[in-house]
N, C-alpha and C positions, 0 to 999 in steps of 0.2 A: 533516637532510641533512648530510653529511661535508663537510669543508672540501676539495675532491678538488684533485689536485696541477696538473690541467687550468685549474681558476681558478684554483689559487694561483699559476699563472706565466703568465695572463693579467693578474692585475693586482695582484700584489706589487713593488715598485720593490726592495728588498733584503728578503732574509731572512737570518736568522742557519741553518746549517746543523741544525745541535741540535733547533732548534725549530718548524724544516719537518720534520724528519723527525717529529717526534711528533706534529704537528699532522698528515700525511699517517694516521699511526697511529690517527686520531682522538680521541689523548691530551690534554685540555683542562690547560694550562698558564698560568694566572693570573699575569699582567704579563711572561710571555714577552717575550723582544725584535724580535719578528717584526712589518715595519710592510708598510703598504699605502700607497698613495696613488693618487690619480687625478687627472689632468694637467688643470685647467683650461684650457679652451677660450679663445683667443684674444682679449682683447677682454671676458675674464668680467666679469659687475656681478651681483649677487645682493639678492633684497628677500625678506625672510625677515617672518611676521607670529607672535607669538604672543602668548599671552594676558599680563593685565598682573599685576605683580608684588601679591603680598602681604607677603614679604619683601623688603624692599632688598637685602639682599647678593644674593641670585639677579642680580637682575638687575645690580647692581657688576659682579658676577665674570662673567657671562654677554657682558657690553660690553666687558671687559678681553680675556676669551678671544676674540671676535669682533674685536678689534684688531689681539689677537697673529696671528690668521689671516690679517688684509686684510697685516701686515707680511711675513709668513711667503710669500703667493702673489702679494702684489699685486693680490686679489680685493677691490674695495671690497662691503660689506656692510649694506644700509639696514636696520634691525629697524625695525617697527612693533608695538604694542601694541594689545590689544583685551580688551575685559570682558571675563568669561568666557564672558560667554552669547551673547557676541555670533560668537565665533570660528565656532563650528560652522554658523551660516548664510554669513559671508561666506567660510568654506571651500567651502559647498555651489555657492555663487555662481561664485566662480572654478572648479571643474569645468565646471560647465554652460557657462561663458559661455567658456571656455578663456584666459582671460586673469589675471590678479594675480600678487600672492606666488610666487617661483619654491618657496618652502618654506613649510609653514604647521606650526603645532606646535596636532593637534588634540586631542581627546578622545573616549575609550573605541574604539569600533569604528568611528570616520569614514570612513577607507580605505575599507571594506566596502561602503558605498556609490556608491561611484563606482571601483573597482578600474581599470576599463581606463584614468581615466583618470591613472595614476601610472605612474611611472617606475619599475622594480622594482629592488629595494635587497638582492636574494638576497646578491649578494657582498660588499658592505659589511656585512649581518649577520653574514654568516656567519663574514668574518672577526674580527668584535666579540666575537659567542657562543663560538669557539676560544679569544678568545687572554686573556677574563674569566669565564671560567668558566663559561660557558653562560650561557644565558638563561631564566629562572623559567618555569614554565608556562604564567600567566598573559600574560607578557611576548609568548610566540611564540604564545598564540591572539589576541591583536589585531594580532599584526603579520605574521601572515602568512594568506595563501589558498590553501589548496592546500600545496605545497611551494615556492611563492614569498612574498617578501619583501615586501609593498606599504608597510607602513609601519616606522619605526626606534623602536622602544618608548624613552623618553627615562626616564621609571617615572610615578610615583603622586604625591599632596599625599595624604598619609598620613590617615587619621580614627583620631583618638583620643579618650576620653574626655577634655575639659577641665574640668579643677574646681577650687574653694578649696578646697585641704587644711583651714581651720581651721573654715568654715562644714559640712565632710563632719563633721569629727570630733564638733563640736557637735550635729550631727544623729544622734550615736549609733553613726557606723563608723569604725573605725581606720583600714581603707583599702576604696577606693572598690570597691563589690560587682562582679564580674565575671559575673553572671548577668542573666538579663533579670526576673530575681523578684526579685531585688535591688536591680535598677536601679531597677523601681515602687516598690522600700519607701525608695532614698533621696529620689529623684523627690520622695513624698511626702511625708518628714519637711523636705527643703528649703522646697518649699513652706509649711508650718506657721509652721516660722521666718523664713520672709520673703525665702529665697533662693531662687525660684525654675530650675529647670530651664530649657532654651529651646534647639530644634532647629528647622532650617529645614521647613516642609510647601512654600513653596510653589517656582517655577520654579529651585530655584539647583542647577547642573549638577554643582556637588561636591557639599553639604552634603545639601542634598534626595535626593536620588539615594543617597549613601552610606551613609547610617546606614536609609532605609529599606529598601533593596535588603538589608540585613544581616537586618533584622529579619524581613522576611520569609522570606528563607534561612534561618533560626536558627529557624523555627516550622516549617520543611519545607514552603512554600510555594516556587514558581515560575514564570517566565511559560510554561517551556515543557519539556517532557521530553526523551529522549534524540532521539527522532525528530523533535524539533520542531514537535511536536503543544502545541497550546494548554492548559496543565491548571494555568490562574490561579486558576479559578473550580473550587476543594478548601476540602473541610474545614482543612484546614492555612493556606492565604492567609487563610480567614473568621478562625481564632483569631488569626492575627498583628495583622488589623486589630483586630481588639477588644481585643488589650495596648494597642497602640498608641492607639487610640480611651479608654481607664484612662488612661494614662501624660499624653495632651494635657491631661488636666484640673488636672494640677501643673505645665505650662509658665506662664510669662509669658505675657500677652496679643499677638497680634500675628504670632503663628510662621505661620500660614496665608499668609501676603503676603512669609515673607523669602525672600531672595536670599544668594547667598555672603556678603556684606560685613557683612549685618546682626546676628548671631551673634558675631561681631568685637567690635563697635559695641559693643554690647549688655552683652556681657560688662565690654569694657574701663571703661564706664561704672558698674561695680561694682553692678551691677543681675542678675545669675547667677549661680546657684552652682554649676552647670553645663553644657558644651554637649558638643557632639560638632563636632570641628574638626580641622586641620594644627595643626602648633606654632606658626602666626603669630599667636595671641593673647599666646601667652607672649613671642615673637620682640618684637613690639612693646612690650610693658611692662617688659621686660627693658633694652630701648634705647630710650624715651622719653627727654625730659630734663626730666617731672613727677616729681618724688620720688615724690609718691604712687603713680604706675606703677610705675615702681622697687621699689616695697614691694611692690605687688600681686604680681610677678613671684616674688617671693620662696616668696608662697603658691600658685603654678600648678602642679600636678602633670598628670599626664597617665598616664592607666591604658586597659587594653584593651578593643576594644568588646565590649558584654555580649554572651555566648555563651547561645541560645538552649535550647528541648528538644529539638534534636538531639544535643545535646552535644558539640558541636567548632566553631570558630571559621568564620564565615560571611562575611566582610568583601569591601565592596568598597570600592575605593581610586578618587580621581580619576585615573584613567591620562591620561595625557599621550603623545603619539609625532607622528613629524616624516614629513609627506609632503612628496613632491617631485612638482612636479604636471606629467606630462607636453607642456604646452605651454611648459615652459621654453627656451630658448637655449641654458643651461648645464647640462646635466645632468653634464657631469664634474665641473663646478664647484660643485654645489650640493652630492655624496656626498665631494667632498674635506671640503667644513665639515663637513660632519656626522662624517665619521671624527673629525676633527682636535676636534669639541668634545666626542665621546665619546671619547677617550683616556684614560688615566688621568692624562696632565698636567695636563688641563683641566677636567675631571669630578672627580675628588675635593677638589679647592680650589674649585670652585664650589657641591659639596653642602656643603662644609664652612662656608662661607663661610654660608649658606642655612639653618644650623643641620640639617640634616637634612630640608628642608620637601619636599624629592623623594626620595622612595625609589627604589630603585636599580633596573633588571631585571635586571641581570647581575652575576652570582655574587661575583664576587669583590668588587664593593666596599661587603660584606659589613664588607669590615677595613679600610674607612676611619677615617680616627680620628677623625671626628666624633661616632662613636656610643659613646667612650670619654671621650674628652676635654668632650663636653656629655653629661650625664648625664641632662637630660630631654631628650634625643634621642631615647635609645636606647627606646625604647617603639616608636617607628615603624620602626625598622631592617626589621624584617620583613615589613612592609607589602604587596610585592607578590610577594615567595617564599608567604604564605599566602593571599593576595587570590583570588576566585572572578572568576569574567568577567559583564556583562551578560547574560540569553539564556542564563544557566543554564538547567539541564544540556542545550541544544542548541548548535547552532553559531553560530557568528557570521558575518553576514552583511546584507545590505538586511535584512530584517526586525527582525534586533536593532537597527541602527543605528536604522531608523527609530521605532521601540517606544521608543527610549531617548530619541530627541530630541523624541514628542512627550507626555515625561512622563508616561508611562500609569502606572507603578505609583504616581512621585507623586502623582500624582491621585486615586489610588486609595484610601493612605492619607489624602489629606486632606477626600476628601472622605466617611470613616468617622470621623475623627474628629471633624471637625465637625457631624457633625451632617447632611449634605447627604443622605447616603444611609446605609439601616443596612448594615452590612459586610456581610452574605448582599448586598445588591444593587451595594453598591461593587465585589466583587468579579466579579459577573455581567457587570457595564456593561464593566469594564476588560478583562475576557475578552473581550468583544465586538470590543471595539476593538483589540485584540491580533489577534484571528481576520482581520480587513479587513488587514494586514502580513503576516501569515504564511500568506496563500490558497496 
């Protein structure tokens, strides 16, 4: 949808002339000088809840810019933190109940679930999408319904492969395989020498979810087709679990039980020689003050996730994006922060700061110089320009949202690889359970 000249002079405070006119042209201009603002409400107080850090700087520079905001409006601003796993029920909470957080910073397709009941953010998008380059694809199918705005796509905690460069070499690869035939043959040579592999199987809403959502992508498996017809239960879901169901038998003991944190742990404890993670393994060992961490960091590379036999990259990312939950007080005042910390004054010093740990939706900060200036950064830069959505290839909506929070695919691989059920019936049950969502 067009930045039309009808909103921009509903709710632009100044424009520069140059950059109205192109912007009416629908000519997308990357760090144009063109601002907006919306006038908090009298009396604003704002309580903003999102998930809790795994890098420090995010949340430094996150508290610094949310400073310079309360100085800037006189808007005081309370943040609270939450696990990860924990956000998406006390989001779901505050809908229902119409009360908490006037902002909540959720994950993947949450809006979708409760649509009516948010504040819609069309015009603040849209002037974001103008004036940085647009917004990735991935970015504008979780954040909008229809041709409206419900949620502010913030981006991704990137998944990459994490590994000791000197434990891969030893195992016989100069750099780390970018196949999923490859990935079993390091998988297994790790294992041999005593460094095992180790992915999340069980409830953790990044690591679980992202790297098996890929693999199943990358084998032309899906929960759902273009119509939104259930077609889990394919020959192609069966072959993914059964790599997958190979590939568990060179993890570390233990991966059916982990959670985000525990892959971290694990690793940092020099017990992996490889995971699939965001950069906050290396983020941490890089800035510990144990030598030994210090050294480890040295050997942390970070390569791309293995591309299956479809042959092109299948990746999902932990999306992240910010609702404004219609029983607010402030709703001018909650789309003014959210402009003012998606700006580029505030957004590129805090990705930077963050090492790169969120990947970007919008175009242009592409050419932040974090992804120059940190060099194992720049692996994630791309992260959500290539990323696939939940609920591939149908749409998003209650059904993905709900498919995704109650772990169906997880479940699905885990419970083929261990053992629980053989993949023809893993893949049956999870269909099932799909089908009772998407009636």
């Amino acid at each position: 949808m067009s930045f039309t000249r009808r909103r921009f002079l509903q709710t632009s405070s100044a424009v520069a002339a140059g950059a109205a006119s192109s912007q009416l042209l629908g000519i997308r201009q990357p760090f144009a000088q063109d601002t907006m603002s919306f006038k908090p409400e009298d009396g604003a107080e704002l309580r903003l809840l999102r998930w809790s850090k795994f890098v420090q700087g995010d949340e430094t520079l996150w508290m610094e810019n949310t400073k310079k905001f309360t100085e800037a409006t006189g808007v005081p601003v309370r943040v609270d933190n939450e696990s990860w796993e924990d956000v998406r029920p006390k989001a779901a909470v505050a809908a229902n109940v119409g009360s908490g957080p006037d902002i909540i910073l959720g994950w993947f397709d949450d809006p979708h679930q409760y649509p009516d009941k948010l504040v819609p953010l069309t015009d603040l998008a849209e002037y974001l999408g103008n004036k940085y380059g647009g917004w990735y694809d991935a970015a504008q199918r979780y954040g909008k319904k229809g041709d409206e705005w419900i949620g502010l796509p913030l981006g991704a905690s990137g998944a990459r492969v994490v590994y000791r460069q000197k434990w891969v070499q030893e195992a016989g690869f100069e750099t780390f395989p970018t196949d999923t035939q490859g990935f079993l043959d390091v998988a297994k040579k790790l294992k041999e020498n005593g460094h095992p592999m180790g992915m999340a199987l069980g409830h953790g809403v990044g690591d679980a979810n992202g790297w098996l959502h890929t693999i199943l992508w990358g084998f032309g498996g899906k929960m759902v087709d273009e119509e939104n017809a259930v077609v889990l239960d394919s020959p192609e879901t069966v072959a993914a679990l059964e790599y997958v169901k190979e590939l568990y038998q060179y993890f570390i003991p233990g991966t059916l039980s982990w959670l985000d944190p525990n892959n971290n742990k694990v690793f940092l404890a020099g017990e992996l020689g490889a995971t699939i993670n965001g950069i906050s393994i290396w983020y941490a060992a890089k800035n510990s003050d144990d030598p030994a961490l210090q050294e480890m960091a040295k050997d942390i590379y970070h390569a791309q996730m293995p591309i299956g036999p479809v042959g092109k990259p299948t990746e999902l990312h932990l999306f992240t994006q910010a609702m404004v939950f219609g029983y607010t007080k402030y709703p001018n005042a909650a789309k003014e922060y959210l402009r003012f910390m998606w700006e580029k004054e505030q957004y590129e010093p805090w990705q930077l700061a963050a090492n790169g740990y969120i990947s970007h939706p919008l175009a242009a900060y592409a050419e932040n110089s974090v992804w120059t200036e940190i060099p194992k950064s720049e692996p994630y830069r791309d992260c959500v320009k290539n990323m696939l959505w939940n609920g591939y290839s149908g749409e998003l909506g209650p059904a993905s949202a709900a498919t995704m929070a109650d772990y169906i695919i997880v479940d699905m691989f885990a419970q083929a690889a261990s053992g629980e059920r053989s993949p023809k019936d893993a893949a049956k049950y999870a269909a099932r359970r799909a089908e009772r969502s998407y009636r």
